[in-house]
N, C-alpha and C positions, 0 to 999 in steps of 0.2 A: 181610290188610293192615289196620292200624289207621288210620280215617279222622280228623283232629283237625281241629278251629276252633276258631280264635284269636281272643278279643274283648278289645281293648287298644285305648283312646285315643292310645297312643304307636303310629306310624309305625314307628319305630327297634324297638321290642320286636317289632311285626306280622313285620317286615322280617327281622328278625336269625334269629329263631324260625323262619320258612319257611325260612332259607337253611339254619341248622344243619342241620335236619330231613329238606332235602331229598334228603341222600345216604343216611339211613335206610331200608336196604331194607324193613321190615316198617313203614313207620308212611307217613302220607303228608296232608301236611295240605290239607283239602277246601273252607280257604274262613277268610275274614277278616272283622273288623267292627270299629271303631272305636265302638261301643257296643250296649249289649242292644238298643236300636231296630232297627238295622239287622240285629243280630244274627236277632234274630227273625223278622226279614221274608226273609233268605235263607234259617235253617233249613228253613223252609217248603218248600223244594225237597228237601230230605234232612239226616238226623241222621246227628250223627258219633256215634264210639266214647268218644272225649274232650273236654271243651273245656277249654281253658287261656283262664281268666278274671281279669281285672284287678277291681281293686275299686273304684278311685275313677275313674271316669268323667262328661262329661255327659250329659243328659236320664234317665239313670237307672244308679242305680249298681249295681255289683255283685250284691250280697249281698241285691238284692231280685230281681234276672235271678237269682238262685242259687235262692230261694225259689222260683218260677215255674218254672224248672225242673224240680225237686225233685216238686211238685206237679203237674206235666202232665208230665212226661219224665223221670223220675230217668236221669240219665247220670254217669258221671264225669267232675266237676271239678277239675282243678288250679289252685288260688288262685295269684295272680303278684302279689304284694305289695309294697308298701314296708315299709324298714325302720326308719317312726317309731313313735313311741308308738301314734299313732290308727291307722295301717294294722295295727298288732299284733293291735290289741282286733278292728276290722274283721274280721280272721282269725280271729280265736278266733270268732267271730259266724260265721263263714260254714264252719268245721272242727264248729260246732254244728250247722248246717244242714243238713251233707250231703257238704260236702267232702272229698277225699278226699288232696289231697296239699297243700304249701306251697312254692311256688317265691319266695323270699325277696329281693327286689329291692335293689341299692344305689342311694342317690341320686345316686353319679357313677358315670361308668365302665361305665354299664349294658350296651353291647352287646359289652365285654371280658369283663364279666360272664357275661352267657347266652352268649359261644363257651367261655367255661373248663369252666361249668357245662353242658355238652352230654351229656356222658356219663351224670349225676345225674339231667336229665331226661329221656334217650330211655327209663332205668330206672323213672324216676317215670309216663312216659307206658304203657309197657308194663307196670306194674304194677297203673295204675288201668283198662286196658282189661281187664286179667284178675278185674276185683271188677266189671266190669258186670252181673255175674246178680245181685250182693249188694247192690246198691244200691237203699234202700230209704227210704220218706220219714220224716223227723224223730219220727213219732206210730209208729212201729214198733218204735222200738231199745227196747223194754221186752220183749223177746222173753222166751220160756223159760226160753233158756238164760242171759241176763241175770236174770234171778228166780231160778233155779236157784243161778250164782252168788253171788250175794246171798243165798241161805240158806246156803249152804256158810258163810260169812261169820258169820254168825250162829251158824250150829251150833259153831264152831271145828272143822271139821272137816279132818282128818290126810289128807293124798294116800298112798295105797300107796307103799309102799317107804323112807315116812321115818318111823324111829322117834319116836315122840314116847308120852308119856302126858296125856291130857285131862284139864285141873284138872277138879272138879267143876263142876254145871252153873250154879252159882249164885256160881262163882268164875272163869269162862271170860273175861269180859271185864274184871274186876277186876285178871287178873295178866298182863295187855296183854302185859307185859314177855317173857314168857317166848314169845311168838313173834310174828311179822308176817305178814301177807299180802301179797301181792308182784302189784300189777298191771301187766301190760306190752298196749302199745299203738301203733299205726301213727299217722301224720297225722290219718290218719281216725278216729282210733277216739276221738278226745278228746272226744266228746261221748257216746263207751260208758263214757269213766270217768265222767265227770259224775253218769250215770243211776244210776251202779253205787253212788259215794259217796254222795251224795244218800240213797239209800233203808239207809245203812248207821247204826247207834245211834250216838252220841256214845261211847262206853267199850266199844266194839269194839276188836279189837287192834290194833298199829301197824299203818300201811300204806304201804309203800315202792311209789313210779310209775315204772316205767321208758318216757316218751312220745317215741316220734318227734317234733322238731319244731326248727327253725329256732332258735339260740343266744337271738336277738335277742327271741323272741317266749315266753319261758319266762317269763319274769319276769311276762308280762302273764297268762298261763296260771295261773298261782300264783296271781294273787293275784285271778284268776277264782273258782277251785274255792274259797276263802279265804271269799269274798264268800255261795259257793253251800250250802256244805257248815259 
């Protein structure tokens, strides 16, 4: 059984969320909170598998309960956002932090919304309870096998089975043109591209992103990495 808590200032999203959920046989949600305060204070009795977190709340928002978590608890979070400008960036802040999914909120319409979208998130909840061993804190994602990548990058180095011939070494990232590296990535992993650009040369070769992520929230994505890289 997947345990979930809900921490939502809206009533309607608390409300709607348990009812979807509750016909879920493998999921079962263990508890409610109208913000990280309260949040906090009933954890205390027992941790779930998931929590599905809103972002903009009183006495303390989000993506600083996200932090705190992260840091005393790494659990799987699903962000439950709005979809303005400042809830986008919010999310891209908290998919840096540790998050692991994006449930994409409308400003009307919300609880036709979360019954349409049931199916996306009983998927979104059971995928982020299956990455609970992999959930690690913000100061980790420069793993091995991120460096690893990252030299591969650098080397221009050919995967088995695709023919190619390697310019020489002193022409590999000069003739960009002749090939791309291709990152693909979950909700979660947008803060593994970040690490991965970040540490890659200016006249590397092209690099095409394929990112999990909400229509609305790409444009503020872009022009994140834009800012970083």
């Amino acid at each position: 059984m997947i345990r979930v808590f809900i921490v939502d200032d809206s009533a309607v999203v608390r409300q709607t969320l348990t009812e979807i959920l509750s016909d879920v046989s493998d999921i079962e949600v263990v508890g409610t909170a109208s913000d990280p305060i309260f949040a906090r204070t009933k954890l205390e009795s027992g941790w779930p598998d998931v929590i599905i977190l809103d972002i903009e709340m009183p006495r303390m928002d989000g993506l600083t309960f996200l932090g705190h978590i992260m840091q005393e608890h790494p659990t799987p979070v699903i962000i439950c956002s709005s979809l303005t400008t400042e809830g986008a960036k919010w999310t891209l802040d908290a998919l840096a932090t540790g998050a692991v999914e994006v449930i994409a909120k409308p400003e009307h319409g919300l609880k036709n919304f979360l019954e349409e979208y049931r199916e996306n998130l009983v998927r979104a909840i059971r995928s982020a309870a299956a990455s609970g061993n992999s959930i690690h804190r913000i100061t980790r994602l420069t793993s091995p096998k991120t460096s690893e990548l990252v030299s591969r990058v650098h080397e221009s180095e050919v995967y088995p089975g695709i023919k190619a011939t390697s310019p020489p070494a002193d022409k590999t990232f000069r003739r960009a043109s002749e090939r791309i590296v291709v990152l693909g990535a979950s909700a979660g992993g947008a803060n593994a591209i970040e690490v991965i650009l970040r540490q890659l040369p200016a006249d590397c070769p092209g690099i095409a992103i394929v990112q999990h992520m909400p229509e609305k929230f790409t444009d503020a994505f872009a022009r994140r990495l834009d800012s970083l890289c």
